[in-house]
N, C-alpha and C positions, 0 to 999 in steps of 0.2 A: 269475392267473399272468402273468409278467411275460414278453414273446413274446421278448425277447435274453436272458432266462437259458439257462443251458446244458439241455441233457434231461437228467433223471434217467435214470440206468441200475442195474439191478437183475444182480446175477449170483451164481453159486453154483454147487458141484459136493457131489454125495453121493453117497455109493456101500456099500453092506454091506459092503465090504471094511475101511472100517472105521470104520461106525456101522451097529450092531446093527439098530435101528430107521428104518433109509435108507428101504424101502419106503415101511412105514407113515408116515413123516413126509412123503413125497413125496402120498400118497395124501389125507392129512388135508389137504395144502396146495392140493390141485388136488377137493376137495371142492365147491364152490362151481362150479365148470366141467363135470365128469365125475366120474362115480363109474366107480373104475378097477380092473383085476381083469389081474394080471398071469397071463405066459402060464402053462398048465397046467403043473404039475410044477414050478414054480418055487421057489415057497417062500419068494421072498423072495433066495432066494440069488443070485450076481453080477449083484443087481441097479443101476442107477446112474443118476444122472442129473446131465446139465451143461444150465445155462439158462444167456439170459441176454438182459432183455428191456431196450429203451431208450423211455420215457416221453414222448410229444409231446400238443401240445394237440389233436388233433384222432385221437389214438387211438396205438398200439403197436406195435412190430417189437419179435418175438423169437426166436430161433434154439433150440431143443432137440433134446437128444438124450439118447434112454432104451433102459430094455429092451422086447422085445416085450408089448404089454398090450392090452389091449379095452378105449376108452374111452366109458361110457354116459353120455347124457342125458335124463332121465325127464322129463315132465310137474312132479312133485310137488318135483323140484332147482330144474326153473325158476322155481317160485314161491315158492322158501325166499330162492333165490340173489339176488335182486333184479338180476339181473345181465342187461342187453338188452344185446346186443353181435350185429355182423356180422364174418367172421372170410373172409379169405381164407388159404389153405393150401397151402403148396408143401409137399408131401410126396416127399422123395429118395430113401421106399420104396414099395413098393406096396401098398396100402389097400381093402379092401373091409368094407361096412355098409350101412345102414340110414339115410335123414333122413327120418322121416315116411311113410313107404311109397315111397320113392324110391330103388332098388337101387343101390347106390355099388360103380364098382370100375376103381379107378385104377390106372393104370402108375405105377414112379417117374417123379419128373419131371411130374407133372400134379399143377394148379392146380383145387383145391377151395375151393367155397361152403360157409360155411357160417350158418345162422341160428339163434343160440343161443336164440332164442326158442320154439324147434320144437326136438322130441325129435329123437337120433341114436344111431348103433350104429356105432363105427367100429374093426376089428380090422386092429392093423399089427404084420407082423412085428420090427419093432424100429422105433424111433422117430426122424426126422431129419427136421425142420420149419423150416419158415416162418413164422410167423404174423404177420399183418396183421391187427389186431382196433381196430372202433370203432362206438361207442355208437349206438343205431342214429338218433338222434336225428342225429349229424353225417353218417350215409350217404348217400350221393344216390341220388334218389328211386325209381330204376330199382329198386333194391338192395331195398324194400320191398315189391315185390307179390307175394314167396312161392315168388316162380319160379328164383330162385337157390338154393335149400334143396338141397346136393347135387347140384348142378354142377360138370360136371370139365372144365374145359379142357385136352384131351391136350395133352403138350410139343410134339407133333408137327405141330400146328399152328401158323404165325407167328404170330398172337396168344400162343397160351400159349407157345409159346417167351420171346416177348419180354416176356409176365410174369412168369413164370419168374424172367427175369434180370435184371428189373427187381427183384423181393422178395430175391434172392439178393444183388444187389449194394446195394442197401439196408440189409441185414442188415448184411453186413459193415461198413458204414461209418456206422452210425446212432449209434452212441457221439459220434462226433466232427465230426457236423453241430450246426448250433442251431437253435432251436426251429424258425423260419422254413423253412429248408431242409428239416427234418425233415415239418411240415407239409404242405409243399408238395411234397416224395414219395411221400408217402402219397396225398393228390391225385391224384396221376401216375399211383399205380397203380389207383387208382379209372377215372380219363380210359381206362386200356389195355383194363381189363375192360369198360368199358362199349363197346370198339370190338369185342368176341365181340358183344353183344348188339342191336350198332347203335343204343346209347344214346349220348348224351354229346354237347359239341361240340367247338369248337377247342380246345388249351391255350392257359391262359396265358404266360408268358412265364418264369415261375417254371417251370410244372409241365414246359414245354420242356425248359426247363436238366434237371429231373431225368433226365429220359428220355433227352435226349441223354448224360448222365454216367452210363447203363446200359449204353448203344448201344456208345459206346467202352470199356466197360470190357469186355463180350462181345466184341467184335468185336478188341481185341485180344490176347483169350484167342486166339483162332480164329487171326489172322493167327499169334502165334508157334506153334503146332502145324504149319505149313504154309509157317515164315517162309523158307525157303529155295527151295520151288516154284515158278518164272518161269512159272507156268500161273495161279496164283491171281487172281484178278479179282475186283472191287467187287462183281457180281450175287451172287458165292457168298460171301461176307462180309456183306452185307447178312442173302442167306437163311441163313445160321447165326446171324444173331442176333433173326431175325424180323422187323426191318425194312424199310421198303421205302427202294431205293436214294437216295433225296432225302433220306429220313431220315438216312441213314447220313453221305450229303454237309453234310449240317446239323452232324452230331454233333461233325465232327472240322473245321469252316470255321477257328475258333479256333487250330488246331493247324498248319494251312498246308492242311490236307486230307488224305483216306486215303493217296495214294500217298505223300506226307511221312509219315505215319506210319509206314508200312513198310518207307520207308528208313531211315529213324532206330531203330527197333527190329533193324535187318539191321546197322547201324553199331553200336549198344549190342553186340551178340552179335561182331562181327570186335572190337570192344575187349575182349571176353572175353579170345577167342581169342590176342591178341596177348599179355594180361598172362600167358597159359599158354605161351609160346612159352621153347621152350631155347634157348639165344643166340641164334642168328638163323635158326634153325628154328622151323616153318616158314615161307618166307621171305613179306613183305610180300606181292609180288606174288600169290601161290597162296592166301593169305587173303583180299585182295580179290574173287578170282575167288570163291572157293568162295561168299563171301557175296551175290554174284549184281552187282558192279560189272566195269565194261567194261573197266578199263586202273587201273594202278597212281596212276598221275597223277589220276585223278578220282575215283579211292577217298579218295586222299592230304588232295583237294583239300575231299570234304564232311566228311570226317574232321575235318580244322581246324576247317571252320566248327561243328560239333557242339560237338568237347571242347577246342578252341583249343591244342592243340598235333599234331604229326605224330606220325604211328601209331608210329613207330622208339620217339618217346616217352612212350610210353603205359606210366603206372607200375604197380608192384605193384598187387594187389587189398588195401582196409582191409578189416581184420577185421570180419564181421558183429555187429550188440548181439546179445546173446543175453538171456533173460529168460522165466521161464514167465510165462504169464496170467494177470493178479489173479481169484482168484474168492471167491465169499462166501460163506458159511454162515452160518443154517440158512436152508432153502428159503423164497420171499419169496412165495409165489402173492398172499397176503392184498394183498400193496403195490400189486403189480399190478393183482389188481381192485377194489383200493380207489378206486385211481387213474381207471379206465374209469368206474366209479357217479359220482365227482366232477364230473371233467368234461363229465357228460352235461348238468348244467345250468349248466356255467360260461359 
């Protein structure tokens, strides 16, 4: 495989609503992973599922989401499947099972081991995942002595916060990295979990860049929830994103720094507000203020520098694209773990 082609991405929606056979084709496709048994009473009916996973050379991100089901791993699957893989799991529901004699029972928001080499029992009330999966051959070496099988790292700790948000912002943006970058997140998220088990060492200078393009993408989730607060501070932006504060100074140095960040997302938001303004309601001055600037003039003044014209001139809003989501049918599990067998010896 050639490391500047783009990742393959695999995606697809089914649903009973209107393919008869949605379950069943979901269940033969996920056959080779888990033998699946959706929730009691079901029947099959409003059942669905949307994937939708992107292909790197050193293992997978996938994002799903299903009905509630119970999904098994036996002994006698492992050995049909030929499939060795380690799987990290962000589950946005809550999870309880079985890996091995290993009682599993997750909050949403905590980050699961998993070793598909070893039986599991994992019952979720509906389904909305993360998956990080790679061949155990490219895992590091930590990851191999059995002691991860059904490990949860609660959200509630900085670590699993901060991988958490790391597989989460990954997810979202793994279609339209390349190979290298994609690599080199996966990496990252390796580098994070090994810092729960006091495995690992430095990053590299790749696997930095990933973690810092989590750090900022968290952190200014956090600041607009709070973007108007003249109380908020770097410690509590840090600790919502499970960093530690150097890190977070790290993330955004590129950017001019956190507090430049915050004023420029506090300017994006008064250029909202201007382009909603009735003629000259209301007025400039009482929009700077509301936005947390000191005087009209120095509103005026970072205002230029951002969108290079004065706030008076701040135009209409353009029309958002609109567009649904490409998806594909029928269900692809096969591509995907074709793909994991491959490149265990590539």
């Amino acid at each position: 495989m050639a490391t500047l082609a783009p990742p393959p991405t695999l995606s697809w929606a089914i649903s009973s609503d209107t393919h008869a056979g949605a379950f069943e084709a979901y269940r033969e496709g996920m056959a080779d992973l888990y033998e699946v048994i959706e929730s009691p009473g079901a029947g099959g009916r409003g059942f669905a599922n949307r994937t939708s996973i992107t292909l790197f050379e050193n293992g997978t991100i996938g994002r799903g989401r299903s009905a509630p089901q119970t999904m098994v791993r036996t002994a006698s699957q492992i050995r049909r499947s030929n499939l060795d893989t380690i799987s990290i799991v962000l589950n946005r529901t809550g999870v309880v099972g079985d890996c091995d004699g290993v009682d599993v029972r997750a909050k949403p928001g905590a980050v699961q081991f998993r070793d598909l080499g070893r039986p599991s029992t994992s019952t979720l009330d509906s389904v909305d995942v993360v998956n990080l999966m790679t061949p155990r051959e490219r895992a590091p070496a930590w990851m191999l002595d059995g002691a991860i099988h059904g490990l949860v790292l609660d959200a509630g700790s900085p670590v699993g916060r901060l991988l958490s948000s790391h597989l989460s912002v990954l997810s979202d943006v793994a279609s339209g990295l390349t190979q290298e970058e994609g690599t080199t997140a996966i990496e990252a998220a390796f580098l994070i979990a090994g810092m729960a088990m006091d495995c690992g060492g430095p990053p590299t200078p790749l696997q930095a860049a990933a973690v810092h393009r989590t750090v900022r993408a968290r952190a200014t989730q956090y600041i607009e929830t709070r973007l108007l607060d003249p109380t908020l501070t770097a410690g509590e932006i840090a600790a919502a994103t499970g960093a530690s504060r150097s890190t977070l100074y790290r993330a955004f140095a590129d950017q001019g720094g956190i507090h430049r960040r915050i004023r420029n997302l506090r300017l994006d938001r008064a250029r909202l507000a201007l382009r909603r303004r009735i003629g000259r309601y209301p007025p400039i001055s009482e929009i700077a203020y509301y936005h947390g600037f000191v005087s009209e003039a120095h509103f005026s003044r970072l205002f230029r520098e951002r969108f290079g014209c004065a706030p008076g001139d701040a135009g209409a809003p353009q029309p958002a694209a609109t567009g649904a989501p490409r998806t594909a049918s029928p269900v692809r599990y096969d591509a995907w773990l074709d793909w994991l067998r491959d490149i265990r010896s590539a």
